[in-house]
N, C-alpha and C positions, 0 to 999 in steps of 0.2 A: 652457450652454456648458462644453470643457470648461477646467479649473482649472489656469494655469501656475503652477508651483513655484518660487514666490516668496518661501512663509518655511516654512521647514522647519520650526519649529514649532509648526506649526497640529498642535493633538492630534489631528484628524482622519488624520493620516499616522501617527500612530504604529505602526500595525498592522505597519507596514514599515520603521521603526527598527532596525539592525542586523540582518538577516537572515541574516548567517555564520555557518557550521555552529558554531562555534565559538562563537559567541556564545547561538545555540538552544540549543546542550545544556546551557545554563544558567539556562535557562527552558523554561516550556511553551510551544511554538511555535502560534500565537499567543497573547497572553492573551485572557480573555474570550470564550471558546467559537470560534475562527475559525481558520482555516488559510489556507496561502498556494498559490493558483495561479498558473502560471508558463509563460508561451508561449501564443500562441492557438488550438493544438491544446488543449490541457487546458484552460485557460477554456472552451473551449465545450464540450468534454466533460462539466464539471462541472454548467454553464448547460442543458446536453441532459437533464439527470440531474433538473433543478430546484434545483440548488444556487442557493440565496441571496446574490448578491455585498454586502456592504456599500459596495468601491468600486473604483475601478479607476487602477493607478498605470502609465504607458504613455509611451514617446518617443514623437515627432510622428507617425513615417512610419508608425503602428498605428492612427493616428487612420482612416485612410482601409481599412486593412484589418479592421478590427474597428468599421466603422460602424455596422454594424445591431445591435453590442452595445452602442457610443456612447450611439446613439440611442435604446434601450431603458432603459439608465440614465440618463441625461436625463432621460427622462418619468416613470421612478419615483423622481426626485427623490434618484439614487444619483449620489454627486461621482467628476468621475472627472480624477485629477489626471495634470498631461502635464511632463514638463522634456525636457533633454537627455542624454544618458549619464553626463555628467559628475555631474551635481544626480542622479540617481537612483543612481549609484556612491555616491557624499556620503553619500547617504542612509541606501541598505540595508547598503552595505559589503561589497558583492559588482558585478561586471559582468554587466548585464543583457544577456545574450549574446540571448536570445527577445521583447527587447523591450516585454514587458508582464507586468503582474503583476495579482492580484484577490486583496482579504482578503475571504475566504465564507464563511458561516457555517456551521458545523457541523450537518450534520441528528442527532436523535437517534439512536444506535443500537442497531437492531433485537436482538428476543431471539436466541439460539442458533438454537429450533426453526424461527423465520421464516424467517433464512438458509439454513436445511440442508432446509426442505423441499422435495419433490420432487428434491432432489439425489443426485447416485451418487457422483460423485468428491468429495470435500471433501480439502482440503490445511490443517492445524494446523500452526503455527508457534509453537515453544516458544521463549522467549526470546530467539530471534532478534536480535540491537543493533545489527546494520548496515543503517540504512536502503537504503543501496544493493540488499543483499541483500532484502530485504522488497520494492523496486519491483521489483527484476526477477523474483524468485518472481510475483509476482503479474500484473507481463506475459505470463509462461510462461502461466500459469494462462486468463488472456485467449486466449490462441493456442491452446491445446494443451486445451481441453475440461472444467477443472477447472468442477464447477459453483460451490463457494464456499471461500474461506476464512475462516480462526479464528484467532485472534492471542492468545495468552495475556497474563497479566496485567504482565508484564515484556517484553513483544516491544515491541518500536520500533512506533514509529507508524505504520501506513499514511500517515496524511492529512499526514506532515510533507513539508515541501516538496522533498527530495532523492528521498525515496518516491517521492512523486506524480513527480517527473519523468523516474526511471527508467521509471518505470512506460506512460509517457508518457501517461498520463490512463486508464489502462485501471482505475486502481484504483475509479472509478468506474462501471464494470460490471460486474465481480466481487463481488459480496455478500458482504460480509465483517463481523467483530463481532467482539467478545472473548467467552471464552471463561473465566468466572471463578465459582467457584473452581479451580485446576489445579493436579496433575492427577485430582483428583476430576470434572471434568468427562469425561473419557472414560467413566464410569458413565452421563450423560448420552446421551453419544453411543449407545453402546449401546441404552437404552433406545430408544432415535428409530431402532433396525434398524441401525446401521450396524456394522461388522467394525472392530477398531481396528488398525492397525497404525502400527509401530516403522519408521523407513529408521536403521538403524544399524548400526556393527561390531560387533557379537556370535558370542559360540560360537554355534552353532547355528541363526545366523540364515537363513530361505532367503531364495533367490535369486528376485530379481526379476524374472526374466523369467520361472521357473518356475511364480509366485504369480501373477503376469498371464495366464498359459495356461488359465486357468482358475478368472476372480476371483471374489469374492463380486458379488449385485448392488450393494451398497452399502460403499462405504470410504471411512473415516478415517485418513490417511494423517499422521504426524507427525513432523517435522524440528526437530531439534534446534540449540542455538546452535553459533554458530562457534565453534573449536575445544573446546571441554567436550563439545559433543555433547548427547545427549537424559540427563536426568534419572532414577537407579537408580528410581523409584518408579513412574516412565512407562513402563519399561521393563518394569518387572516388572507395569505396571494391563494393556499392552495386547495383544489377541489373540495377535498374530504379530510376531514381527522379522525385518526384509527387509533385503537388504543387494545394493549392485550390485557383481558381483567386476570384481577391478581387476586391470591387467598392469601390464608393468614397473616395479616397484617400488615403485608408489602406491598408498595404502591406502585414498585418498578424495577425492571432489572436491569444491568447494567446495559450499557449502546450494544457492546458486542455480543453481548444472549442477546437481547431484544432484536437485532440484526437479524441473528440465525433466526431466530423463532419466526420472522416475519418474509424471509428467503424461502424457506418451507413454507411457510402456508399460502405464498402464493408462487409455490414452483411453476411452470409450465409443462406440457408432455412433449414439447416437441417444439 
């Protein structure tokens, strides 16, 4: 049955102890190998995937919409704790606007060559630190054809909880993994067939639609953090530097437009 939230200090809840952005960035979100899913579009996303829930923290009226996930944690003897808005605010330190949460556990992640084989488009994220910008890069990527992405060894987390919810659970279908050591890894990439290229302001960079007219079959496409941009050594490791020309007066758009914009224009058919 499930568990009314009765004493907040049961350690079984800890998983969800302060869960404010503010409070994450001062820890690894979660401890102990697990991340936090949020709404019951992405629980079952995750759940579709095989992700492993440990448990499930949920207001009442979810009881009835998220039964047959109830009822499976139940029988695998996974607690699935219930209060009201208030007791689950208390708790996490945030308003549970999606009404349910899941601490799951982390699947191990796959090599480089696993995620990129058979792929044409691949999307690399260099240091990337705005979660926000990372889910939505990778919803893009979801809708718009990208077959995986690559997240270097200082990019934000995909699996952190503001990711995943931009993302709106998409980051579990997107193939994704780090990419480390970087950016020695683009010799990698290479090797596996693929073309590397730069989205950056540079002398001499082409143009994007130009480079799309006529792409390689295989590209590594790499986005730099917000504001620094991409790194003098990546710039200078990869093929080509691509740039999308800008009017009126703007030099650039943000990672995540510049993402999408460059997901389309070099979608594939097939």
């Amino acid at each position: 049955m499930p568990q009314l939230l009765d004493d907040l200090d049961d350690p079984r809840l800890a998983d969800y102890v302060a869960l404010t952005d503010v409070a994450l960035r001062r820890r690894r979100e979660p401890e102990g190998g697990l991340y936090i899913a949020e709404s019951e579009k992405v629980i079952r996303r995750a759940l579709a995937v095989g992700h492993r829930p440990r448990s499930f923290l949920m207001a009442p009226r979810w009881l009835e919409d998220l039964a047959d996930v109830v009822t499976a944690a139940e029988a695998d003897g996974i607690p699935v704790f219930v209060g009201d808005h208030a007791t689950i605010e208390g708790l996490t330190g945030f308003h549970l606007h999606r009404g349910a949460l899941a601490a799951m556990h982390r699947p191990p992640l796959p090599s480089v060559a696993e995620v990129v084989d058979g792929a044409r488009r691949v999307l690399v994220l260099e240091d990337i630190v705005d979660h926000t910008n990372v889910g939505a890069i990778i919803r893009s990527c979801a809708g718009l054809g990208v077959d995986a992405v690559l997240v270097t060894p200082r990019c934000a987390d995909p699996l952190y909880r503001r990711a995943i919810r931009v993302s709106m659970g998409t980051v579990f279908q997107v193939p994704w993994t780090r990419i480390d050591p970087w950016p020695a890894g683009l010799a990698t990439l290479r090797d596996l067939g693929f073309v590397t290229a730069a989205l950056a302001l540079a002398p001499g960079a082409v143009d994007l639609a130009e480079f799309a007219a006529d792409p390689p079959d295989r590209v590594a496409l790499v986005l730099g953090t917000e504001g620094d941009g991409l790194g003098s050594r990546t710039l200078a490791g990869v093929d080509v530097v691509l740039t999308i020309p800008m009017t009126g007066g703007v030099d650039s758009l943000n990672v995540g437009a510049a993402a999408a914009v460059a997901a389309w224009s070099l979608r594939t058919s097939g």
